[in-house]
VOKOLTOR-857916 format. One record per residue (C-alpha): residue in one letter; x, y, z. Coordinates in steps of 0.02 Angstrom, whole numbers, plus 50000, padded with zeros to 5 digits. Example, Ala and Ser with C-alpha at 12.3 -4.5 7.8 and 13.67 -1.06 7.14 Angstrom:
<pagus>
PAGU  res     c1     c2     c3
PAGU    A  50615  49775  50390
PAGU    S  50684  49947  50357
</pagus>
This chain:
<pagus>
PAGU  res     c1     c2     c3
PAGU    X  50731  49928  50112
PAGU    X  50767  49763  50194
PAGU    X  50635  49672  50075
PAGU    X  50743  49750  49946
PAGU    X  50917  49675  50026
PAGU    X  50850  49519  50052
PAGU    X  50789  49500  49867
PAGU    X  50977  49575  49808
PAGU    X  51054  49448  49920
PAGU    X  50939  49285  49901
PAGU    X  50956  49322  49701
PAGU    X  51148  49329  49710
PAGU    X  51142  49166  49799
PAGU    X  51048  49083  49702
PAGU    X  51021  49160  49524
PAGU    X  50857  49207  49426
PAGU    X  50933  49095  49298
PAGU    X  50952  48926  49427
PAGU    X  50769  48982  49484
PAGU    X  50661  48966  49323
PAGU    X  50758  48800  49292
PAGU    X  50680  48734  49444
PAGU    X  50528  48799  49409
PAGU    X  50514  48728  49227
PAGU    X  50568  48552  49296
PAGU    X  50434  48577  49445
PAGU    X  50290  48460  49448
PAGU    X  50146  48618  49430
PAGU    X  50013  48517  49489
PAGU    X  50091  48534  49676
PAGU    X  50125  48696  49651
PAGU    X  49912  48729  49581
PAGU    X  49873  48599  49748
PAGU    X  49974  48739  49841
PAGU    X  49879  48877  49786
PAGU    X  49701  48780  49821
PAGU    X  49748  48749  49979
PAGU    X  49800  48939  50011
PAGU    X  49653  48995  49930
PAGU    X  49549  48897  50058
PAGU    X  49616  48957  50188
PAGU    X  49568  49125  50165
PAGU    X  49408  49079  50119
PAGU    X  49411  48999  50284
PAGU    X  49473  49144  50388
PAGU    X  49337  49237  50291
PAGU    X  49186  49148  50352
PAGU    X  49274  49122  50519
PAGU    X  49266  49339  50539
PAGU    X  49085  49304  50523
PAGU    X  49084  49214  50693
PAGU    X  49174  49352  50788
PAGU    X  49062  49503  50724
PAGU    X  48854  49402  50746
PAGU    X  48901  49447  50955
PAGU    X  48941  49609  50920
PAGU    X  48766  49632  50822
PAGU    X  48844  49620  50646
PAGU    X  48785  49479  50503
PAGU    X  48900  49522  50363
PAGU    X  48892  49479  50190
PAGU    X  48998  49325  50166
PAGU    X  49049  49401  49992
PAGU    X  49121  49559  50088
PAGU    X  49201  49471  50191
PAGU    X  49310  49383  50081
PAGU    X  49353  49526  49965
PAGU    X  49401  49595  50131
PAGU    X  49510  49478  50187
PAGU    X  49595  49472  50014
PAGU    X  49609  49655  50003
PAGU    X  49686  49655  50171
PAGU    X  49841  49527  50103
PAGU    X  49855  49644  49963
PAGU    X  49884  49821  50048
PAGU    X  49995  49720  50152
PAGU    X  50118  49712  50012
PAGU    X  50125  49899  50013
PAGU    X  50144  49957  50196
PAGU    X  50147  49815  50337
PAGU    X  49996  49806  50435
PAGU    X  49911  49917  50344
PAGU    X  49790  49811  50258
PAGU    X  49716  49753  50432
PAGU    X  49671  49948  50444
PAGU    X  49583  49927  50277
PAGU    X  49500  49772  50314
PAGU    X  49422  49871  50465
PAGU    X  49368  50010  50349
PAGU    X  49306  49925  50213
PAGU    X  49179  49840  50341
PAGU    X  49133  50025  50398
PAGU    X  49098  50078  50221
PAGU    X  49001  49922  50172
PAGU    X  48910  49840  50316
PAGU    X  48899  49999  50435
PAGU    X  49004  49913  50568
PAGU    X  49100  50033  50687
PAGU    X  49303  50050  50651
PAGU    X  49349  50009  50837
PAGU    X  49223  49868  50833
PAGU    X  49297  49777  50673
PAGU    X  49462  49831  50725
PAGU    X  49435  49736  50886
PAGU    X  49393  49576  50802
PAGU    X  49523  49585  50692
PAGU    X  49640  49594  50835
PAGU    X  49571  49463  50933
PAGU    X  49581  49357  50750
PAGU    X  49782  49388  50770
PAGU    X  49790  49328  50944
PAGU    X  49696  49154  50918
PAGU    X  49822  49152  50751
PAGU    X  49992  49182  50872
PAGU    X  49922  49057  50978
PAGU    X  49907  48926  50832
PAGU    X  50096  48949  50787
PAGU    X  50168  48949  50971
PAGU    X  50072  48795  50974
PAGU    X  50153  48723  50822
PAGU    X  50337  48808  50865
PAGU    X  50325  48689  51067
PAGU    X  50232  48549  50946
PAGU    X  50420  48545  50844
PAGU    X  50518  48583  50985
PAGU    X  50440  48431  51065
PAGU    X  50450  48302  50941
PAGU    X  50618  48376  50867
PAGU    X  50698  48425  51023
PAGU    X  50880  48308  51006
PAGU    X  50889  48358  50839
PAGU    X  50889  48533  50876
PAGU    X  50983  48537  51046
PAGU    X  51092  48456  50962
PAGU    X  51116  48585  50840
PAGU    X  51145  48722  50917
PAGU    X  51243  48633  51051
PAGU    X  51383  48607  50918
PAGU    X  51352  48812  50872
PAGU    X  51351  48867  51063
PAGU    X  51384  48798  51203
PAGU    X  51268  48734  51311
PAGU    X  51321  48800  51462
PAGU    X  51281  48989  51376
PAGU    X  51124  48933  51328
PAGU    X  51072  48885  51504
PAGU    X  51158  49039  51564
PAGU    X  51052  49140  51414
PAGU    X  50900  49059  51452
PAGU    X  50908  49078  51651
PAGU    X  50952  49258  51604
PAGU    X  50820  49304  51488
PAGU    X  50677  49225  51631
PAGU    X  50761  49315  51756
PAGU    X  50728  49470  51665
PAGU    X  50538  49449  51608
PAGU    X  50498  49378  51800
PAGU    X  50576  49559  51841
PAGU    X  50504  49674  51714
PAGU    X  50336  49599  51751
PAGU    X  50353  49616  51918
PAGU    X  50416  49791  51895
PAGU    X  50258  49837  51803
PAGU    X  50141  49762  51940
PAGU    X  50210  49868  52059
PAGU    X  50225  50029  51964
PAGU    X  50084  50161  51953
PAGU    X  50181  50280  51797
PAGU    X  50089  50309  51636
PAGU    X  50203  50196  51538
PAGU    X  50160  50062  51647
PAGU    X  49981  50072  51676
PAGU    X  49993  50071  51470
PAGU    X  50071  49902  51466
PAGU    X  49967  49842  51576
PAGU    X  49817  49903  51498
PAGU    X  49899  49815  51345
PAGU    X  49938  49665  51411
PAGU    X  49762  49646  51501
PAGU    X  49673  49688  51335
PAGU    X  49752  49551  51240
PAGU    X  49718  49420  51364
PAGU    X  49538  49506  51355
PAGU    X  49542  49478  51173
PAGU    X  49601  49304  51190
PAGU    X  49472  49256  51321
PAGU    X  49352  49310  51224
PAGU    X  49354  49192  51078
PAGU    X  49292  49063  51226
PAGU    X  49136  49151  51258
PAGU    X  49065  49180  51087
PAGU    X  48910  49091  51048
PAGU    X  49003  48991  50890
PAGU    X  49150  48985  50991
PAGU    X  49189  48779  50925
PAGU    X  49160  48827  50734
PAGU    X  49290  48972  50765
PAGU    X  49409  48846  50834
PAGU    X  49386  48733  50692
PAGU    X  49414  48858  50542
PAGU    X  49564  48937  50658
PAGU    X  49636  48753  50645
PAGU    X  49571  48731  50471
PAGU    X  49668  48892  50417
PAGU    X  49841  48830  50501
PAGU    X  49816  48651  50430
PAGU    X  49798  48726  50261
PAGU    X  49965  48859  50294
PAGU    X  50084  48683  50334
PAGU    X  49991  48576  50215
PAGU    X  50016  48708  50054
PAGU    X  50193  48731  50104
PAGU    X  50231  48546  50107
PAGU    X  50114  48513  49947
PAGU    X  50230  48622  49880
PAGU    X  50399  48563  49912
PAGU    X  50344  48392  49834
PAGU    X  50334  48505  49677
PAGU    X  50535  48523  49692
PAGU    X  50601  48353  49645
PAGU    X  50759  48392  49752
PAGU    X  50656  48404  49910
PAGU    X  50531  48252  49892
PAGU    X  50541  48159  50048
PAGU    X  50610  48305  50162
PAGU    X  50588  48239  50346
PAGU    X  50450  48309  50455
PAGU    X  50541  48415  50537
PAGU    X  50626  48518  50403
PAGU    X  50425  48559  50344
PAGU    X  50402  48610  50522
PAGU    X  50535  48725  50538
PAGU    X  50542  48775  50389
PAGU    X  50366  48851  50391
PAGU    X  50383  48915  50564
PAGU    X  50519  49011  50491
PAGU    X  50436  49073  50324
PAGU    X  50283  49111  50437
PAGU    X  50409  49234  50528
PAGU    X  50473  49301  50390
PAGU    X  50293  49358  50334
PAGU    X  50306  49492  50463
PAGU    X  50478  49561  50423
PAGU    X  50445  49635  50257
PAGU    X  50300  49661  50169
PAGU    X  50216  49521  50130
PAGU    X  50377  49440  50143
PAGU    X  50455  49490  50002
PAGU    X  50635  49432  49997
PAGU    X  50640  49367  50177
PAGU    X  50518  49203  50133
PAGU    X  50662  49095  50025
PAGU    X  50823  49156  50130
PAGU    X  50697  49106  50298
PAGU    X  50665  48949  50216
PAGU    X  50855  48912  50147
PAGU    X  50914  48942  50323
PAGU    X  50780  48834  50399
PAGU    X  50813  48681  50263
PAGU    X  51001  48720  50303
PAGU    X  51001  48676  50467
PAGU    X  50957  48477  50399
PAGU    X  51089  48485  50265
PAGU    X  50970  48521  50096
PAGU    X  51064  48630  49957
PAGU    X  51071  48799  49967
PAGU    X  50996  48805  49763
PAGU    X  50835  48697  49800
PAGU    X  50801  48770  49955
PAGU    X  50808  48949  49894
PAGU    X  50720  48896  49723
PAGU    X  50579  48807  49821
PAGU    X  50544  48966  49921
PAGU    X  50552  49091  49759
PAGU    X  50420  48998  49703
PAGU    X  50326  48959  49855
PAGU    X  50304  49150  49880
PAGU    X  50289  49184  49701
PAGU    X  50144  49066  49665
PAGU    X  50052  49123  49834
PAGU    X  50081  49307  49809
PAGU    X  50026  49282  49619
PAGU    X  49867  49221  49703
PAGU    X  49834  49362  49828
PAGU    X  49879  49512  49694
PAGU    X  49742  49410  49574
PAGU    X  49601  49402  49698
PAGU    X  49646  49547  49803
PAGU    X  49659  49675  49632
PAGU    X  49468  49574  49601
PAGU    X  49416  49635  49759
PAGU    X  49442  49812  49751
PAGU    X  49377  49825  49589
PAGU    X  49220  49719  49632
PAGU    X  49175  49785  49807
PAGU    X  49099  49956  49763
PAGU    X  48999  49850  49598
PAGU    X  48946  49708  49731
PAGU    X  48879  49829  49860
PAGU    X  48797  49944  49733
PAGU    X  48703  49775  49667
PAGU    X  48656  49723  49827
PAGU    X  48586  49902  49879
PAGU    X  48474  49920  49718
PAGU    X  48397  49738  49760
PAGU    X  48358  49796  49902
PAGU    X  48261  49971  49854
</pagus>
């Protein structure tokens, strides 16, 4: 329902009409760079799966792995998350590998990834840290925000230390939590290809910031954007991935808001994400549909080859 707001509201903005004129005075070779890029990073985060499951005993087909990956992009669009349950399951049909077991990978993928982007979120705070003090000091005050700030440390420093102490079920369950992820994350540090995992993990979030700033060159209205409307702009539209499926309506009103904040037009900075979205998604429903249909017919190929 909210994907379905957000598209009402981002369309009454900024009309379908206003939208396919920016698109048919785009310069679509950005746009195809855009898509190359994206496509290389799954194929990236494909082989980089690889890495995770050899420990565990597993040598996957590479080819399964990457109609997995785009299968699990595709489902996505249906029910959030859902498509990482998929991904898990279409290694248990195909390669024999465990649920829990490919499910564990999976999640251990996800923490390296929300390491990546915290990285890049203190990387922009860092280098654009006036800028956006500075902002929302003429929002807020500042004195609230030290206040906030003090307030909300206060608080974690005293749930955590809540949690250590307790011995109820809901805690022990956090803690479990907690201590599983930081298990997970560990982990990535003791696999045998631990340095080539590091490097496609980097790869992959090169490729995300590179494709979205390939593709704002595309919008004539947007060439030469500073460096740090690209970096908070896709830290935002990254976000917004996770509040509707597949980020349907939530990527261009993420990314207007973002541009907003450094005084681009509500039009090109709407447009630009309408088609940043569009030409990715276009891309995912192509290869992921391809996957589906080819997985059963690759598998069946490669188990008569090998009777």
């Amino acid at each position: 329902m909210l994907g379905v707001f957000l598209v009402w509201y981002s369309l009454r903005e900024v009309p379908i009409p206003v939208i396919i004129r920016y698109w048919e005075a785009s310069e679509k070779s950005w746009v195809i760079l855009g898509v190359f890029l994206g496509l290389l990073s799954h194929l990236s985060r494909a082989y980089r799966w690889r890495f995770q499951l050899e420990p565990l005993g597993y040598n996957i087909k590479f080819g399964n792995s990457i109609m997995a990956v785009f299968a699990t992009y595709l489902i996505n669009y249906t029910i959030p998350r859902s498509g990482e349950i998929a991904r898990a399951s279409i290694l248990t049909n195909y390669e024999d590998v465990p649920f829990e077991k490919g499910f564990g990978t999976i999640v251990a993928e996800r923490i390296a990834d929300l390491i990546v982007i915290l990285t890049i979120i203190v990387i922009t705070l860092f280098l654009q840290f006036d800028f956006i003090y500075g902002f929302i000091a003429e929002k807020i005050n500042p004195t609230k925000i030290i206040i906030a700030f003090t307030g909300f440390v206060v608080l974690v420093l005293f749930f955590f230390g809540l949690m250590k102490r307790s011995h109820s079920k809901l805690a022990l369950k956090i803690k479990g939590f907690v201590s599983g992820l930081i298990e997970g994350a560990l982990s990535i540090f003791k696999m045998k290809k631990k340095w080539p995992f590091i490097f496609h993990t980097l790869f992959i979030w090169s490729m995300y910031l590179l494709m979205f700033y390939i593709t704002s060159l595309a919008i004539k209205d947007l060439q030469g954007i500073s460096t740090g409307a690209v970096l908070i702009g896709f830290i935002s539209a990254s976000f917004s991935i996770a509040a509707t499926s597949g980020g349907i309506g939530a990527y261009p009103i993420a990314v207007y808001l973002a541009f907003s904040i450094f005084g681009i037009a509500k039009d090109p900075a709407i447009a630009f994400g309408w088609i940043m979205w569009a030409s990715q998604t276009l891309m995912i429903i192509i290869f992921g549909g391809l996957s589906l249909i080819y997985l059963p017919i690759y598998n069946r190929k490669k188990s008569n080859k090998s009777v």
